[in-house]
C-alpha positions in Angstrom: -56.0 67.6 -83.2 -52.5 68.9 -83.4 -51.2 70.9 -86.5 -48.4 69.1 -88.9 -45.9 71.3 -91.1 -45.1 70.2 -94.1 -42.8 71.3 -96.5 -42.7 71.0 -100.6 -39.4 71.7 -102.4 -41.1 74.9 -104.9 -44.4 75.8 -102.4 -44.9 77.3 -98.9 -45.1 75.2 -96.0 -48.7 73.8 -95.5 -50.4 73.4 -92.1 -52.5 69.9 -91.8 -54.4 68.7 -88.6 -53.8 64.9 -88.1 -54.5 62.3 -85.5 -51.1 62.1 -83.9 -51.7 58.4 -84.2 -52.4 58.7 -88.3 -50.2 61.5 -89.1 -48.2 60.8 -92.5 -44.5 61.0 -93.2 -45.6 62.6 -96.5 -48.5 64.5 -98.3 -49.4 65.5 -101.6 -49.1 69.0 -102.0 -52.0 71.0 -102.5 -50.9 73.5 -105.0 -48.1 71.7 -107.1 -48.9 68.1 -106.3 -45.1 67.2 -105.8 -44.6 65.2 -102.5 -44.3 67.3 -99.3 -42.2 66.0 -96.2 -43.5 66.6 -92.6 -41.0 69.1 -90.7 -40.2 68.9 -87.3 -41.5 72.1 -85.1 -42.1 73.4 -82.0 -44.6 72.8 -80.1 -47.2 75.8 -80.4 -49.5 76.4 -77.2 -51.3 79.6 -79.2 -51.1 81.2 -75.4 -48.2 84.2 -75.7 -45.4 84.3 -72.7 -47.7 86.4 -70.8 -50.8 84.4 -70.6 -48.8 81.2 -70.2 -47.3 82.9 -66.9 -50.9 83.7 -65.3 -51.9 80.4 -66.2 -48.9 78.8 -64.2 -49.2 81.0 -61.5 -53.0 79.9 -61.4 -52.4 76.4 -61.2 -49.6 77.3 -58.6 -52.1 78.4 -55.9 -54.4 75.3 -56.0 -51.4 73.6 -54.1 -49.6 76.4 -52.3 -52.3 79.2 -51.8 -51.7 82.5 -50.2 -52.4 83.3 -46.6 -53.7 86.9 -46.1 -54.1 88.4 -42.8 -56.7 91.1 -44.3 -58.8 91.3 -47.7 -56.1 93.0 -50.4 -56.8 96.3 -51.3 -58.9 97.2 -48.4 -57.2 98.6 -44.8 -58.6 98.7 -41.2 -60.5 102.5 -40.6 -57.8 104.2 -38.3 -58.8 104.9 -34.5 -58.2 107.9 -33.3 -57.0 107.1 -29.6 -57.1 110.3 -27.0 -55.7 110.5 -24.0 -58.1 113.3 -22.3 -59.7 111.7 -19.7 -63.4 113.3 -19.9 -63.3 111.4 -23.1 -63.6 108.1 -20.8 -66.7 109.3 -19.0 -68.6 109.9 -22.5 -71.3 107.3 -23.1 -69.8 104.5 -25.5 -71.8 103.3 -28.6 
């Protein structure tokens, strides 16, 4: 359920989950029992900028994934290629 803010003239704002369908324009206030009005807010995901930006680029590369040519992180052993020719007559593995 989202979180409502709502705001009494003499307390500090109070936090209140609601249906978004049965959310109230106004509350009682918890501590002075004077009406509270709902503030309009943000939207809070609870994910910091971060986060958000690995989660889009996740969801990014179910439709355009990467093409590799090679596994990342790992490279092809080098070959050592001679040019002696009594190399060529050794017996090959």
């Amino acid at each position: 359920m989202p979180l409502y803010v709502f705001r009494c003239a003499a307390c500090p704002d109070v936090d209140r989950a609601f249906s978004m369908a049965a959310v109230p324009d106004e509350i009682d206030c918890a501590t002075c029992g004077a009406p509270a009005r709902r503030v309009i807010t943000t939207v809070a995901t609870g994910a910091d900028p971060g986060t958000t930006r690995l989660l889009d680029a996740t969801r990014a590369t179910a439709d355009r994934p990467a093409v590799v040519s090679a596994i990342p992180g790992r490279t092809a052993p080098v070959r050592r290629v001679t040019t002696d020719p009594r190399h060529r007559r050794l017996p090959r593995p």
